[in-house]
N, C-alpha and C positions, 0 to 999 in steps of 0.2 A: 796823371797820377793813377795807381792802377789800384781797384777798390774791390772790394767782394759782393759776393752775389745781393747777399741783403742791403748794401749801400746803394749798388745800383735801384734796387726794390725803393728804398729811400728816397732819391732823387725825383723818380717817377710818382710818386705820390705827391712830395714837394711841390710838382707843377703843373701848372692849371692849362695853357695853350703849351702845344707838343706837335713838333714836325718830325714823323718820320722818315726816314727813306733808305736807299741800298744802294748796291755799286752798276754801274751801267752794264750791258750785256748781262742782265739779271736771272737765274736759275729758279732753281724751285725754292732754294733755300733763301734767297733773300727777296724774294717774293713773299712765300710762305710765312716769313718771321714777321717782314711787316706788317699783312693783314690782320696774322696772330695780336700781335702785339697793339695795332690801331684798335680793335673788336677789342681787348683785353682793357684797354686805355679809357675808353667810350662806355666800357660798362661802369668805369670808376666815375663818370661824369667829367673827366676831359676833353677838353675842346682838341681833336686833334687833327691831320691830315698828313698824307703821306705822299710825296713825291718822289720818282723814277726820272732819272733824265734820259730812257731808253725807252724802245719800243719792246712792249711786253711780247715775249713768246705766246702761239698761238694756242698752244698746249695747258696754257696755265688760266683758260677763261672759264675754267668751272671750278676754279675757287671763290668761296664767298666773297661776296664788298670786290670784288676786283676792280668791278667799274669805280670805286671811288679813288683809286689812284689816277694821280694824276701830272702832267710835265710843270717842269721847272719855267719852260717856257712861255707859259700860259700867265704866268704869277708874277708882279713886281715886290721889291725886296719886302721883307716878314720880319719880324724881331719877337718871338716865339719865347717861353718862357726857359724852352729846353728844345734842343735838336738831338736826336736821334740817330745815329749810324750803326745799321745791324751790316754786319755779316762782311765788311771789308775798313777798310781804313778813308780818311777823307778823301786824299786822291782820287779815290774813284768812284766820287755818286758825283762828277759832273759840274753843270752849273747851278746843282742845289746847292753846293760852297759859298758861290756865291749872292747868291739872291737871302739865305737863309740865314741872319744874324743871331747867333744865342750861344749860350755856353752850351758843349758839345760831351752827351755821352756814347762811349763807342762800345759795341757789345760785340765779340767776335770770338771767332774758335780758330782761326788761321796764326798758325807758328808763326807766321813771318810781319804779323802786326807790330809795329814797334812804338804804338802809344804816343807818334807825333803830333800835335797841332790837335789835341784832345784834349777835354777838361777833367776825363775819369774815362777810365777806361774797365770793361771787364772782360777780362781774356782767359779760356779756358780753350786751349789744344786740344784736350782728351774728349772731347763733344764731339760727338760725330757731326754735327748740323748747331748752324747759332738758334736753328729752331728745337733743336735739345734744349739748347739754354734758355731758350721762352718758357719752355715748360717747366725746367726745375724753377728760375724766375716764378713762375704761376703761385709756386709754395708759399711768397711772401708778402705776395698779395691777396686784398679781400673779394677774389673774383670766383665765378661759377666758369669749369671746363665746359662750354659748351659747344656741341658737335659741329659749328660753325668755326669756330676755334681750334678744334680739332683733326678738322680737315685740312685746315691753311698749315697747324704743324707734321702735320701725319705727311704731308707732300714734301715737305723739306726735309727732314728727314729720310723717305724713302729715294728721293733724286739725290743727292748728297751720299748716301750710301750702297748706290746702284741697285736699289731694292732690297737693301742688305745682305750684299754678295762684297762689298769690300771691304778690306784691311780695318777701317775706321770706323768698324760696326762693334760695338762693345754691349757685355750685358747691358748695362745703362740703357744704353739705346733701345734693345728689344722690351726693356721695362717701358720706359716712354710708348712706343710704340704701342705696347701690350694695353698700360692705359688710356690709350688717343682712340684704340678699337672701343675699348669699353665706355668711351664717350660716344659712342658713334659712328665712327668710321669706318666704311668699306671698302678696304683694301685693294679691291678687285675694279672697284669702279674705276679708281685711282692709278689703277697697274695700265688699265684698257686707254685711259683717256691723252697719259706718259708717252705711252707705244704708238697711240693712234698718229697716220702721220697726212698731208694732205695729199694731194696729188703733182701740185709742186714740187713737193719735198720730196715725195717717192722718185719723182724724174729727175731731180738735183742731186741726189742721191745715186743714182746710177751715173750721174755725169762726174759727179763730185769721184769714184771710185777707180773710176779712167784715169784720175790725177797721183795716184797712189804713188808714192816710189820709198826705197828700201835706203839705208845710208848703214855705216860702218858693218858689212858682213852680214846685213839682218837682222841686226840690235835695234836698228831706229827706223821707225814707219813714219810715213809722213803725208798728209793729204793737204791737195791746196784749191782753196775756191776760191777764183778771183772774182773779182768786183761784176764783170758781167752776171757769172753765174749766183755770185751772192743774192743779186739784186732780184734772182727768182725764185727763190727760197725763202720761206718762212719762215723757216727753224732748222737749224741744223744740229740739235738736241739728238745724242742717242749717234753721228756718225763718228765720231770718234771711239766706239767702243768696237766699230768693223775691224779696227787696226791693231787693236787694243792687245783682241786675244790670236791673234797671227803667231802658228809655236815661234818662238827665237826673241821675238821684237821685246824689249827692253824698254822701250820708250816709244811711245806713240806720242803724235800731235796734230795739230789740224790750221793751219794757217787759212786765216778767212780776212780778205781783204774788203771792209767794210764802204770807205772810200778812198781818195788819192791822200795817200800817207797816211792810213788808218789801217792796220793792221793787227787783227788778235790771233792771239795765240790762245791753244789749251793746248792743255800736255797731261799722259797718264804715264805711269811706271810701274813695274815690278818690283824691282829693287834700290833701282838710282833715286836720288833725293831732288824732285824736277823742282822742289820749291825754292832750293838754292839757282835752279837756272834761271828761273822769272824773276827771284828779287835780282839778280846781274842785269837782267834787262828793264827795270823799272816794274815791276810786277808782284805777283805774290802769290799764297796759296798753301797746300799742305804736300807731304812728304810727295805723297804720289800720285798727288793732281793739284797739278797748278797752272796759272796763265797770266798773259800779260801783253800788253798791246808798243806795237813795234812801228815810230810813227814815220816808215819812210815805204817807195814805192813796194810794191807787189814782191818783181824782181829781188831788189835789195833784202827785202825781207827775208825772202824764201833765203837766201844767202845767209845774212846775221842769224837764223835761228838753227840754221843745220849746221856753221861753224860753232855757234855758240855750244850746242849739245853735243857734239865732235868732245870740247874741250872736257868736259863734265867723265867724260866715257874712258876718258883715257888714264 
């Protein structure tokens, strides 16, 4: 059932034990919303805790409480007052699904949610980040913004909107932002820490670019890391935007073969709507960045994803 902002605020108060969590291959944004929202939860006097069935990017350990997240794997099953899905649909936070018994709210900003196997859902598109939506969220609760707070949403935000250089940057957003500084936040530390990359990453990165190849005329860039090189890389945060701004390319993507029949996709556009091409593949996301995991070999992969966007182009 799909509820508004202050019903969700509702629910959240309602409940006294509360599991967070997000979608696996997790960003800043669903990273960021959870922290947000755990700290936010915790000052209410909630008993809460937040689960990732992924391994956290390395980029994202100077956000506050990070060490308090923690694997699904670790935990046998929960029955929680209320569960929690920011920032994707159930499908994809993994085996917190199933370890994690409670009626389920889903808080997201991605078009292509369709409100399934949810007890309430709050969906708002025009958010640039579901950690926009913690913050306007924040209005209807009896909580203090504080800089800790701040920072977990100031990072979702900024990664989610390429530091506010994409399409899905709206005043809204620069207001958020505007208020997240005046809590605190510096910008700069947060741009440094994004960018910064390791030495893995920089060598995987050079290898990863060797893989490049071009499809229909130059409309579509394509890079592919497989499972060897995967496995030496940290993060692969930040390589899809090499492809991204290529003059001609239309659509970028980044094929990263995680293990045998694990395959993700991201995808960026200019113009083409790539979120239609990840929901065809089981996937999801917004007009001009979306992605989706493609569960057969490497090979095959590479195939299903450049026919698939073939079709979309034409």
């Amino acid at each position: 059932m799909k509820i508004e902002l202050k019903e969700a605020a509702d629910k959240l108060q309602a409940a006294n034990k509360i599991v967070v969590t997000a979608h696996i291959n997790s960003d800043g944004d669903a990273i960021g919303s959870s922290l947000a929202l755990m700290q936010i939860l915790k000052s209410m006097n909630k008993e809460v805790k937040v689960y990732i069935d992924d391994v956290l990017p390395r980029n994202f350990k100077i956000l506050p409480h990070i060490e308090k997240i923690e694997r699904p794997s670790n935990i046998s099953e929960e029955q929680p007052d209320l569960l929690v899905i920011l920032d994707t649909q159930p499908d994809r936070i993994g085996s917190v699904l199933d370890k994690v018994k409670a009626p389920i709210l889903n808080i997201d900003h991605h078009v292509t949610n369709d409100g399934k196997n949810v007890d309430w859902l709050y969906l708002n598109s025009n958010a640039a980040a579901t950690c926009e939506i913690i913050f306007d969220l924040t209005k209807f609760l009896p909580i203090e913004l504080t800089e800790d707070i701040a920072h977990c949403l100031y990072t979702g935000l900024a990664t989610d909107t390429g530091f506010f250089n994409y399409a899905n940057t709206k005043p809204s957003t620069l207001r958020a932002a505007a208020a997240l500084i005046e809590a605190g936040v510096k910008p700069n530390v947060i741009a440094e820490e994004m960018e910064r990359k390791s030495l893995a990453d920089f060598k995987g990165l050079a290898e990863a670019i060797q893989t490049v190849e071009f499809f229909n005329e130059g409309k579509v860039a394509g890079m592919f890391i497989c499972e060897e090189l995967s496995k030496k890389i940290d993060s692969n945060e930040g390589f899809i935007d090499l492809i991204r701004v290529v003059d001609g390319v239309e659509i970028a993507f980044l094929l990263t073969c995680k293990a045998e029949k694990c395959c993700r996709v991201s995808m960026r556009s200019r113009n083409v709507d790539v979120s239609a091409i990840a929901r065809s593949l089981g996937g999801g996301g917004h007009i001009r960045a979306a992605g989706c995991t493609i569960k057969e070999n490497f090979d095959d992969a590479k195939k299903i994803i450049v026919e698939t966007i073939k079709k979309y182009l034409l």
